[in-house]
SEKE-538839 format. One line per field, with one value per residue (C-alpha): residue number from 1; chain; residue in three letters; x, y, z. Coordinates in Angstrom, 3 decimals. Each point is the difference from the previous one (the first is absolute). Example, Ala and Ser with C-alpha at 12.3 -4.5 7.8 and 13.67 -1.06 7.14 Angstrom:
2
num c(1	2)
chaine c(A	A)
residu c(ALA	SER)
u c(12.300	1.370)
v c(-4.500	3.440)
w c(7.800	-0.660)
//
This chain:
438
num c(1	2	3	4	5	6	7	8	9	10	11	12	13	14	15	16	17	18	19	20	21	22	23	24	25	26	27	28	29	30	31	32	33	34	35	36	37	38	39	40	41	42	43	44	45	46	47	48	49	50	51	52	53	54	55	56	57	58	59	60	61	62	63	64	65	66	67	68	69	70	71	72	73	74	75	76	77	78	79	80	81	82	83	84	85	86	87	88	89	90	91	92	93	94	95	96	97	98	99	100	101	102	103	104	105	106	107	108	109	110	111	112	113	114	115	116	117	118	119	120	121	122	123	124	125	126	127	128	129	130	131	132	133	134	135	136	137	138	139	140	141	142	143	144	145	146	147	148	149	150	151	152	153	154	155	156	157	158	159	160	161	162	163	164	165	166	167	168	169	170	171	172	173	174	175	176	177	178	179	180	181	182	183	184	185	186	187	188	189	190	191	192	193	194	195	196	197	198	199	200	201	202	203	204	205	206	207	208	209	210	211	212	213	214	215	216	217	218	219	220	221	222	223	224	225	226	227	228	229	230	231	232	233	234	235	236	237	238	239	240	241	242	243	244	245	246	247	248	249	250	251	252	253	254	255	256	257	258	259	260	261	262	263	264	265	266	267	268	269	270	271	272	273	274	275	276	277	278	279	280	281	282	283	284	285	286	287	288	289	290	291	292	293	294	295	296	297	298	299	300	301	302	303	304	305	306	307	308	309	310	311	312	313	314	315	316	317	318	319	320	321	322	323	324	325	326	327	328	329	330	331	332	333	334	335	336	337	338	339	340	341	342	343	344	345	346	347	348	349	350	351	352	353	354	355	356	357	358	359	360	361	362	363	364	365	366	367	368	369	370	371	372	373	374	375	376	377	378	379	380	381	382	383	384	385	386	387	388	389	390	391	392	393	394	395	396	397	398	399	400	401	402	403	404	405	406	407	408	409	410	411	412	413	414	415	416	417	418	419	420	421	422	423	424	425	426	427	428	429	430	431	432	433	434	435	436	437	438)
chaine c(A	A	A	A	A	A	A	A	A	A	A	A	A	A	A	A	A	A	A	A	A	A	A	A	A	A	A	A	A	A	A	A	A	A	A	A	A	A	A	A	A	A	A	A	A	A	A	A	A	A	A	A	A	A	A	A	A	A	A	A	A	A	A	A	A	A	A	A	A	A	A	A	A	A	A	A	A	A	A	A	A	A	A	A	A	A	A	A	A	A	A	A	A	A	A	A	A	A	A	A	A	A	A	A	A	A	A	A	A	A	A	A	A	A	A	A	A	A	A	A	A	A	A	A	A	A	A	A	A	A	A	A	A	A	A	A	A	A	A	A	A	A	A	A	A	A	A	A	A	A	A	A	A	A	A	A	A	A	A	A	A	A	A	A	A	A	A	A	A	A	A	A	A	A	A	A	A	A	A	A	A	A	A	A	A	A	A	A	A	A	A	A	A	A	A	A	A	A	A	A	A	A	A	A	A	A	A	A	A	A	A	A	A	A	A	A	A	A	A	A	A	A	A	A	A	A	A	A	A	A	A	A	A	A	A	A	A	A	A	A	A	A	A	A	A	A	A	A	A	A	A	A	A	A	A	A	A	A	A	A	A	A	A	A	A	A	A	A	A	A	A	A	A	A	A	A	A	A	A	A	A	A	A	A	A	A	A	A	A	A	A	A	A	A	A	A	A	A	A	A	A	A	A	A	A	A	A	A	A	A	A	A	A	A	A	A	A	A	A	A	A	A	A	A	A	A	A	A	A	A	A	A	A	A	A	A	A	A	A	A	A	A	A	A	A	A	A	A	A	A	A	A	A	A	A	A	A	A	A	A	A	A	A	A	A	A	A	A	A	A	A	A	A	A	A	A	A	A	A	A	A	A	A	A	A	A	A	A	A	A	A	A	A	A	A	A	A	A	A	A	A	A	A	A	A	A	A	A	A	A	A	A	A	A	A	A	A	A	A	A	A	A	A	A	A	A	A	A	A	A	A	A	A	A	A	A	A	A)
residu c(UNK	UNK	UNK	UNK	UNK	UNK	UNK	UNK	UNK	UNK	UNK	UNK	UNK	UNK	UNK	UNK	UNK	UNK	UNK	UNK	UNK	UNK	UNK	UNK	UNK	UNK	UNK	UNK	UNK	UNK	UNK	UNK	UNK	UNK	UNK	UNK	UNK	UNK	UNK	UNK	UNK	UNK	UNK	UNK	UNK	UNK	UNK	UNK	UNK	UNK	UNK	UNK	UNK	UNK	UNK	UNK	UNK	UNK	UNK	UNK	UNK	UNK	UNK	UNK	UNK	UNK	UNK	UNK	UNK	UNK	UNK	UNK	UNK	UNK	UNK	UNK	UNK	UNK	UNK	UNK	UNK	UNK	UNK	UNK	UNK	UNK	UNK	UNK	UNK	UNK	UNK	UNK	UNK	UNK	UNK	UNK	UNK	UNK	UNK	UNK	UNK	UNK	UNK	UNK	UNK	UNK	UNK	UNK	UNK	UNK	UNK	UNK	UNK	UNK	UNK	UNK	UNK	UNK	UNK	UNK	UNK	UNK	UNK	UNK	UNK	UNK	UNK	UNK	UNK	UNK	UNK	UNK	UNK	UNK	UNK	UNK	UNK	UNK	UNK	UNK	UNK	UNK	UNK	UNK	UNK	UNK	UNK	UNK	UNK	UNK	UNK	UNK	UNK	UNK	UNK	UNK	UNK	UNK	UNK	UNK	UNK	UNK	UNK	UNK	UNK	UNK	UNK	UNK	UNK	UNK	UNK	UNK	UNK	UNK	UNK	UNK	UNK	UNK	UNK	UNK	UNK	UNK	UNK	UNK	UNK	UNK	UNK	UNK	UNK	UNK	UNK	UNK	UNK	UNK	UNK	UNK	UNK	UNK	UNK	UNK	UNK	UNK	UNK	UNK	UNK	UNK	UNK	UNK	UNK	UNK	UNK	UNK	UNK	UNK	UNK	UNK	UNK	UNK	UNK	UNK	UNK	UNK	UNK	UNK	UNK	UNK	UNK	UNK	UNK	UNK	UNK	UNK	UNK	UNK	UNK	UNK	UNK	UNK	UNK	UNK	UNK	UNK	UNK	UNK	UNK	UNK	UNK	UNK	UNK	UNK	UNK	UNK	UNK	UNK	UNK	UNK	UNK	UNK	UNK	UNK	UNK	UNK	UNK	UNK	UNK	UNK	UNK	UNK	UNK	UNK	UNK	UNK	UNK	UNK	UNK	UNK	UNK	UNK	UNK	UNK	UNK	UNK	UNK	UNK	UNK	UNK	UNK	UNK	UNK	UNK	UNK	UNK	UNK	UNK	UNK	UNK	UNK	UNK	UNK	UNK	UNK	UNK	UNK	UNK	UNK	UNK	UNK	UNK	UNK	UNK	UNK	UNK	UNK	UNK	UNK	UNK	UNK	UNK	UNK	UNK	UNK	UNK	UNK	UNK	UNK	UNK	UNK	UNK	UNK	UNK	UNK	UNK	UNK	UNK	UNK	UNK	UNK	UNK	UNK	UNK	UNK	UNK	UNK	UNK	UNK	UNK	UNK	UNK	UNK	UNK	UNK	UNK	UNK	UNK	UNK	UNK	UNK	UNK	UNK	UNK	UNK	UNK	UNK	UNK	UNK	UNK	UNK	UNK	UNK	UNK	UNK	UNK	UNK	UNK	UNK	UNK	UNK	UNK	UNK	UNK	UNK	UNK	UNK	UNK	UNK	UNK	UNK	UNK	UNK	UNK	UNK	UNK	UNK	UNK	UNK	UNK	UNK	UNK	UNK	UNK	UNK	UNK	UNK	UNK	UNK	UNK	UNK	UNK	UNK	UNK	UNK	UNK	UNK	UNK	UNK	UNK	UNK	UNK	UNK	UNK	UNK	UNK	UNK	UNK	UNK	UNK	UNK	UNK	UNK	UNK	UNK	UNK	UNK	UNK	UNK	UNK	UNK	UNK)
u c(63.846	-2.487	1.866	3.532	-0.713	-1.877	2.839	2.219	-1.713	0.084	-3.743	-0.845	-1.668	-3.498	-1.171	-2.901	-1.905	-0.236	-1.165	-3.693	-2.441	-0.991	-3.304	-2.315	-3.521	-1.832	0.069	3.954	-0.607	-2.289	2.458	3.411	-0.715	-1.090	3.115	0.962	-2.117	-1.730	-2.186	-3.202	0.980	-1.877	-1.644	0.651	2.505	2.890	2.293	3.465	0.859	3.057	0.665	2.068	1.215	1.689	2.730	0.244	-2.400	-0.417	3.654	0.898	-2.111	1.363	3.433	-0.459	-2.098	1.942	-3.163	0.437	-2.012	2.753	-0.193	-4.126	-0.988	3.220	0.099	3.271	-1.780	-3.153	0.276	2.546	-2.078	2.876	-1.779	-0.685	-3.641	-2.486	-2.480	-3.362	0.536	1.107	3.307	3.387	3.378	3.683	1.960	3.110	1.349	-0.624	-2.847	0.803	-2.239	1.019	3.537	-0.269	-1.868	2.051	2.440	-2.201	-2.326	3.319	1.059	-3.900	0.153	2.971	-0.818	-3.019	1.442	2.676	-3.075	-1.683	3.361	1.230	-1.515	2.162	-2.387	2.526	-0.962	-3.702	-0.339	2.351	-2.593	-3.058	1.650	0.873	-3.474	-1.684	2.720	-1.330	-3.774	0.096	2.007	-3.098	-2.198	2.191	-0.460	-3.377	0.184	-1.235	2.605	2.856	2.478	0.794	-3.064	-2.675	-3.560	0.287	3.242	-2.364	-2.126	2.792	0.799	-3.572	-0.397	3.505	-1.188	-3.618	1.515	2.460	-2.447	-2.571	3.218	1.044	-3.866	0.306	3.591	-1.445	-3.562	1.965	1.918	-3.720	-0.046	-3.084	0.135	-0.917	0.422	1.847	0.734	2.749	3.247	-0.932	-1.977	-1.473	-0.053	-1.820	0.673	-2.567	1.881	0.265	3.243	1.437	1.388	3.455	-0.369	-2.001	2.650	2.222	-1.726	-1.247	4.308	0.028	-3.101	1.587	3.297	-1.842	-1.519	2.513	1.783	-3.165	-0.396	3.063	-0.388	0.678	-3.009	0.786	-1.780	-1.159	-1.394	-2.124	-3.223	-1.810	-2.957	-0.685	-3.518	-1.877	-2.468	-3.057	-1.378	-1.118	-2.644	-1.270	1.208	-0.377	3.303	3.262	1.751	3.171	2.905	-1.919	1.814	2.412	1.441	2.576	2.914	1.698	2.917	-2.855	0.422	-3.150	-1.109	-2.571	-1.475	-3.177	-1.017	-0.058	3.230	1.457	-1.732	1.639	-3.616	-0.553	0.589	2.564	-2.094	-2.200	2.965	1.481	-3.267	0.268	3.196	-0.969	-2.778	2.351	2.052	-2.512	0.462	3.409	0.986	-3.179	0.694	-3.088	-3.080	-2.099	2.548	-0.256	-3.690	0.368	1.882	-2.639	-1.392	2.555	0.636	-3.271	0.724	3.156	-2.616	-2.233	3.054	1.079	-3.944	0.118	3.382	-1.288	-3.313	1.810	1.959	3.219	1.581	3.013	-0.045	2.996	-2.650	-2.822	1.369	-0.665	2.301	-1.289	1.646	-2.008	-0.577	-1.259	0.073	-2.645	-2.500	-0.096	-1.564	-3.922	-0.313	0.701	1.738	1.919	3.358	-2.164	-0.329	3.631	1.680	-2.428	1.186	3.374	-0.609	-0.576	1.966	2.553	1.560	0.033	-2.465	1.264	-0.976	2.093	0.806	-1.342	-2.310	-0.640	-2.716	-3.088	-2.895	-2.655	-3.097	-0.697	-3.838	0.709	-2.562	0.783	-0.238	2.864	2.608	2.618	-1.310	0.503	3.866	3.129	3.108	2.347	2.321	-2.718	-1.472	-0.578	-1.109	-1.424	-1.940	-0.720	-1.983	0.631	-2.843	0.126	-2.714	1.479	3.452	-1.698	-1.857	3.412	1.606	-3.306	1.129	3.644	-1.331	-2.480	2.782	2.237	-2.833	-1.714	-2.983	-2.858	-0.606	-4.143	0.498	3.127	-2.218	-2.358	2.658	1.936	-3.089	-1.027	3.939	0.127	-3.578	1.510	-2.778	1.615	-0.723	2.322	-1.870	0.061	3.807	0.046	-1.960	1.781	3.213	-1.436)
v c(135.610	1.465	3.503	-1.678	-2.269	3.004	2.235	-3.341	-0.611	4.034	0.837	3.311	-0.427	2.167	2.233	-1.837	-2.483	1.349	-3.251	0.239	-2.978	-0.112	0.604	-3.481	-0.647	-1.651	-3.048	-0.070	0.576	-2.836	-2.221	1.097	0.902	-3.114	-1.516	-3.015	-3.070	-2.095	-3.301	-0.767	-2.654	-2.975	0.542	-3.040	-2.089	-1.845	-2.475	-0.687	3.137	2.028	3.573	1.309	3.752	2.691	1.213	3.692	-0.065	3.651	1.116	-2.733	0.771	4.080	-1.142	-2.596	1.479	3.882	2.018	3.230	3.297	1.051	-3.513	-0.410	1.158	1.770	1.869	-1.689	-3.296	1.357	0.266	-3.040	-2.486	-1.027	0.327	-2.854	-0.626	0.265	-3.184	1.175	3.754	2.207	0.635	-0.156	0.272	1.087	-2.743	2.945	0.948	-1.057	1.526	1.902	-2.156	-3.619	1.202	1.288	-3.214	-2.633	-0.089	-0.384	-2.620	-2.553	0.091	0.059	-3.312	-0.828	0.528	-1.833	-3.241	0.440	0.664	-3.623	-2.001	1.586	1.069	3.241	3.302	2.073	-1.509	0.094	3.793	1.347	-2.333	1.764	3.182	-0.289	-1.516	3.145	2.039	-1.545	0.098	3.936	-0.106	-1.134	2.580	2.992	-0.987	1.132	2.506	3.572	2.028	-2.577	2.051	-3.345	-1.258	-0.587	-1.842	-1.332	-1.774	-1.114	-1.480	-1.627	-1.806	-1.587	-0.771	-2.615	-1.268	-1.046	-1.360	-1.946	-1.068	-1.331	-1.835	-1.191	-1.728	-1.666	-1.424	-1.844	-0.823	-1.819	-2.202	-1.297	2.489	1.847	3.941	0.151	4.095	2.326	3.782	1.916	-1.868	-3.299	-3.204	-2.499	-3.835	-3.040	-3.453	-0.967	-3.411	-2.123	0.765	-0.947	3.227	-0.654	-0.212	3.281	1.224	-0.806	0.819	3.994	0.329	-0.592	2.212	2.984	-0.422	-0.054	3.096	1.895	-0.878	0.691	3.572	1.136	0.182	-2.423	-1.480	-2.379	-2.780	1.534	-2.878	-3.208	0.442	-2.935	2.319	3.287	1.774	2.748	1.745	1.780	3.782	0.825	1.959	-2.604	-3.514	-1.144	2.014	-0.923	3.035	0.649	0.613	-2.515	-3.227	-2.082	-3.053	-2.358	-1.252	-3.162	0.857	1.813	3.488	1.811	2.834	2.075	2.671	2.503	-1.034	1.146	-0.989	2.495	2.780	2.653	0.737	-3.246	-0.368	-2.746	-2.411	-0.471	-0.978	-1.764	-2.331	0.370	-1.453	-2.687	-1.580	0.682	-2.323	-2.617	-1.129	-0.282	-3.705	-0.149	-1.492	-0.075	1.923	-2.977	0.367	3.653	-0.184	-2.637	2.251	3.155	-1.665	0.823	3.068	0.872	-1.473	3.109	1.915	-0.616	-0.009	3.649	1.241	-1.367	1.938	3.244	-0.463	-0.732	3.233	-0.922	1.277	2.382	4.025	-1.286	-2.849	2.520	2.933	1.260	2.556	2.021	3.123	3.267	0.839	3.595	2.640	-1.238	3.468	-1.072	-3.415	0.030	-3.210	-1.269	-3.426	-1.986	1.862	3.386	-0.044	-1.107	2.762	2.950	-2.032	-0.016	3.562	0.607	-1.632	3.304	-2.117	1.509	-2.627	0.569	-1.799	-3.197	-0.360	-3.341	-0.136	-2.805	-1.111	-3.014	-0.183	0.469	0.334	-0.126	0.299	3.423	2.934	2.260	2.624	-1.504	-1.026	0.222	-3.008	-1.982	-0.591	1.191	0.259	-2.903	1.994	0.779	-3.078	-1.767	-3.356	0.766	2.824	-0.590	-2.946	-0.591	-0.672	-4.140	-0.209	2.165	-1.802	-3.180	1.784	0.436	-3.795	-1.377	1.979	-0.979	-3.668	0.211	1.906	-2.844	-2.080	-0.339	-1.475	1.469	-0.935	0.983	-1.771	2.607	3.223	-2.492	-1.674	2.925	2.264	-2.661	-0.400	3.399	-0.262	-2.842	-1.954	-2.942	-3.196	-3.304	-0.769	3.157	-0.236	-3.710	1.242	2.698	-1.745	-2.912)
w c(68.482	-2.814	0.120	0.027	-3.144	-1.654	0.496	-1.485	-2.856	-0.945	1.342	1.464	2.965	0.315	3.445	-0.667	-2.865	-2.955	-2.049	-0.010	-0.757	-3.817	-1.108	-0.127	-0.985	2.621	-1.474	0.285	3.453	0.612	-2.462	1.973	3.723	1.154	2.393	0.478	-0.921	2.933	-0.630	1.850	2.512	0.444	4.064	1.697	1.975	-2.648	1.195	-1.699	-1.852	-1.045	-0.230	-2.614	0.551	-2.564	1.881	0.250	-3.469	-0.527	0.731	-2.199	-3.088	0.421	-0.278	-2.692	-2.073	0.366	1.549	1.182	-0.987	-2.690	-1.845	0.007	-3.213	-1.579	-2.638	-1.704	-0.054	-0.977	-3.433	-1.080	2.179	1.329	3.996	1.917	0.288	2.390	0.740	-0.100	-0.067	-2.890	1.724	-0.835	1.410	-0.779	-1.521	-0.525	3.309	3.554	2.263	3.609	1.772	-1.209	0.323	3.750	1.125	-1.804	2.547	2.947	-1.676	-0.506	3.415	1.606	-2.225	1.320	3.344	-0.192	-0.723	2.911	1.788	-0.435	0.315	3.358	2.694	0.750	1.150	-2.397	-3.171	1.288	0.580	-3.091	-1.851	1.459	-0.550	-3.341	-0.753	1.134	-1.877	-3.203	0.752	0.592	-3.275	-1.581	1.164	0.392	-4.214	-0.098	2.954	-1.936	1.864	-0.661	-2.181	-2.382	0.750	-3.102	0.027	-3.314	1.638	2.905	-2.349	-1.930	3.061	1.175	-4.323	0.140	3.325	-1.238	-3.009	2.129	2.224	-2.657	-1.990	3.426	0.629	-3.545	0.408	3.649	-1.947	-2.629	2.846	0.788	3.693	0.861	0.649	3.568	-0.115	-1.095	0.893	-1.900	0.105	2.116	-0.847	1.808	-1.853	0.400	-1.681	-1.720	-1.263	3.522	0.285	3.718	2.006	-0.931	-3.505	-0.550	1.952	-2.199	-3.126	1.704	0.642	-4.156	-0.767	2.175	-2.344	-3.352	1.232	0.685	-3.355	-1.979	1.635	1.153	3.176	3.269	1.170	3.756	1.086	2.937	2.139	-0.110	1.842	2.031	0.497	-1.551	0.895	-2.711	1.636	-1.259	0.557	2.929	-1.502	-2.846	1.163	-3.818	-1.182	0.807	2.028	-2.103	2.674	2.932	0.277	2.626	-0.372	1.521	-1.686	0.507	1.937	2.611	-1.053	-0.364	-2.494	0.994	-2.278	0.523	3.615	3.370	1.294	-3.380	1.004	2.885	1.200	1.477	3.751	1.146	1.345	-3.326	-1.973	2.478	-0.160	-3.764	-0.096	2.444	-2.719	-2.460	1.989	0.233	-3.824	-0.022	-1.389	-1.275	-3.635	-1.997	0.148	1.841	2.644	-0.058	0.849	2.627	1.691	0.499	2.930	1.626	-1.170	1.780	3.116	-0.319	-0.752	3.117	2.105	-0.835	0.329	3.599	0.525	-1.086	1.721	3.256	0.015	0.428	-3.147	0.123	-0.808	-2.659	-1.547	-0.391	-1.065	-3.811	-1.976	-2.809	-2.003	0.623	-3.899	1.401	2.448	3.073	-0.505	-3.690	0.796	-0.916	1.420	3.519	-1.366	2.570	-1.699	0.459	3.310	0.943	-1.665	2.038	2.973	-0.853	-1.213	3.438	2.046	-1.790	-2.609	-3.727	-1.778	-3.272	-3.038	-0.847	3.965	1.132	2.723	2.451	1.884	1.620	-1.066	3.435	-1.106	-4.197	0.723	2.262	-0.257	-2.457	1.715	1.974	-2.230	2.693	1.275	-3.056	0.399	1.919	-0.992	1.062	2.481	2.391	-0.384	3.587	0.426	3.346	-0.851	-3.021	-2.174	-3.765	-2.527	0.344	-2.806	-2.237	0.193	-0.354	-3.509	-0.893	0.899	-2.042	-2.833	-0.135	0.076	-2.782	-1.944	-0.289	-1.428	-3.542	1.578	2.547	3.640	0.614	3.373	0.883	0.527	2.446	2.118	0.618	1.228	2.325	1.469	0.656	1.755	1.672	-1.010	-2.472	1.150	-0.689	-2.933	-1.745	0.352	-1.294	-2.922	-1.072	0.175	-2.335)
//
């Protein structure tokens, strides 16, 4: 589409780039490359919140705003200051003829928008996948912008980009702050709001619908309320429980539709019966409506808990349920390591198929604590995998079901590490159960 509209609009097309990025002084660097903006979330569990989402926010601000590597910083506008300005960054752009890149994506953004809305109001698969596909179309957009070997591709444009969405983002936080609603979070074109006014449910409803419209008339670009949420969890780091992790959250909005974001059940490493269980606490809290109803819940969420530790200790889960799937990110001989993924891809290696890098592996985990001078022993890969000849590590997969439930969590379970060392030992007594689950 880029060489048809260059060719249109009377561009040569280059072999290759020829538009080099301009020389900057490192503090131009540290003032423009910076991407989009993202708040610091509040870690906790909120009740009663709304989402607000930019739809397709970079593609949008590229074809509003004309950027394209030919219109960032032209030479025709240079000089009679007639450019469009930059926020934050001593940019301009072409206010005299129309970019390559906003022209080739304009199309495509108005009927991804288009599609979108068809999307929510009827429930046809069509509309659904020309939506997804169109979405994706658009996102690669973005980054084939500031890809080094893209031929109309241009940093500086890059950076144009991520400078309109943090100003957007920051206008977007004072328009809902002036409406008396609470920044939950924020990352790059969505918000999270809380009333802080007692409003009931309906009527910040109501009043979120009117704050998404005054958005997108104040910046130009469509912002949807994108769902009311009964219960939406922030979590913290892993590695330093006092800071909010900045991509970790899940929630559950009204209608029952849960969002999930940073945890196990996300990730394609996980094996099937850890996010099955994940899902099943998540499950727990649905139609919970306030945060004290949220926590009255987690007793039961650990009674889920306790019932898949006794399923994996008793050895009856499937080859399909255990089995984990990773990418091999090298050849096998140039692993230094013997990691889990290591040792998969010399058996597969083995077994005479070509263990190439990017070619996903699969295997169970047998023994995690093997001797290292026996890494063979630590996993096999899931088609030879036997149930009757062979035992899978029930204390590591246990490790890894303790770790999905503490994930979901912004607060700390001492008694977890305790309980689940004496199930497995088959040691726990009534009361130790009774206590944990209070």
């Amino acid at each position: 589409i880029q060489y048809y509209n260059a060719y249109k609009l009377g561009h040569l097309i280059p072999p290759f780039k020829k538009s080099p990025e301009g020389f900057r002084s490192g503090m131009d660097l540290i003032t423009n490359d910076r991407g989009g903006h993202i708040f610091e979330p509040l870690i906790g569990v909120f009740d009663q919140v709304v989402e607000l989402d930019f739809s397709s926010m970079y593609p949008s601000l590229m074809v509003n705003f004309n950027i394209s590597s030919e219109t960032i910083n032209c030479k025709c506008c240079k000089d009679d200051g007639t450019g469009i300005k930059v926020p934050g960054v001593n940019f301009h752009i072409c206010s005299k003829r129309e970019g390559i890149i906003s022209k080739s994506i304009a199309l495509p953004l108005k009927k991804r928008l288009k599609y979108k809305e068809y999307n929510k109001h009827h429930d046809d698969l069509r509309y659904k996948f020309t939506d997804i596909a169109l979405k994706w179309v658009l996102v690669v957009s973005f980054g084939y912008l500031g890809f080094k070997n893209a031929r109309f591709g241009k940093i500086e444009a890059h950076q144009t980009v991520c400078a309109f969405a943090r100003e957007f983002l920051m206008r977007s936080a004072e328009i809902a702050v002036k409406h008396g609603c609470k920044v939950v979070h924020g990352i790059v074109d969505s918000m999270w709001l809380k009333d802080t006014r007692g409003r009931t449910p309906e009527e910040f409803k109501e009043l979120t619908k009117r704050i998404a419209i005054e958005i997108s008339e104040s910046v130009g670009v469509p912002m949807s309320w994108d769902g009311f949420f009964d219960i939406i969890v922030f979590l913290p780091s892993k590695a330093e429980p006092d800071i909010p992790a900045l991509s970790h959250y899940w929630g559950i909005k009204n209608d029952g539709e849960v969002k999930v974001r940073g945890i196990e059940v996300r990730r394609r490493d996980i094996p099937k019966i850890i996010k099955d269980a994940q899902y099943a606490f998540i499950d727990i809290f649905k139609g919970a409506k306030t945060v004290d109803e949220f926590k009255k819940r987690i007793p039961s969420a650990k009674k889920k808990l306790y019932e898949y530790v006794e399923r994996i200790y008793s050895g009856k889960v499937s080859k399909d349920e255990l089995t984990i799937r990773q990418r091999i990110s090298r050849s096998p001989s140039q692993y230094k390591v013997n990691s889990y993924q290591a040792v998969a891809a010399k058996q597969l290696e083995r077994s005479g198929v070509i263990a190439s890098a990017g070619k996903n592996v699969r295997y169970i985990i047998l023994n995690a604590d093997a001797d290292p001078n026996f890494p063979e022993k630590k996993v096999i890969l899931s088609d030879y995998y036997d149930s009757r000849k062979h035992e899978y590590d029930r204390k590591k997969y246990v490790e890894l079901l303790k770790r999905a439930f503490e994930s979901i969590f912004p607060y700390e379970f001492p008694e977890l590490e305790e309980l689940l060392k004496s199930a497995f030992n088959r040691k726990s007594t009534q009361m130790e159960l009774i206590s944990f689950l209070n």
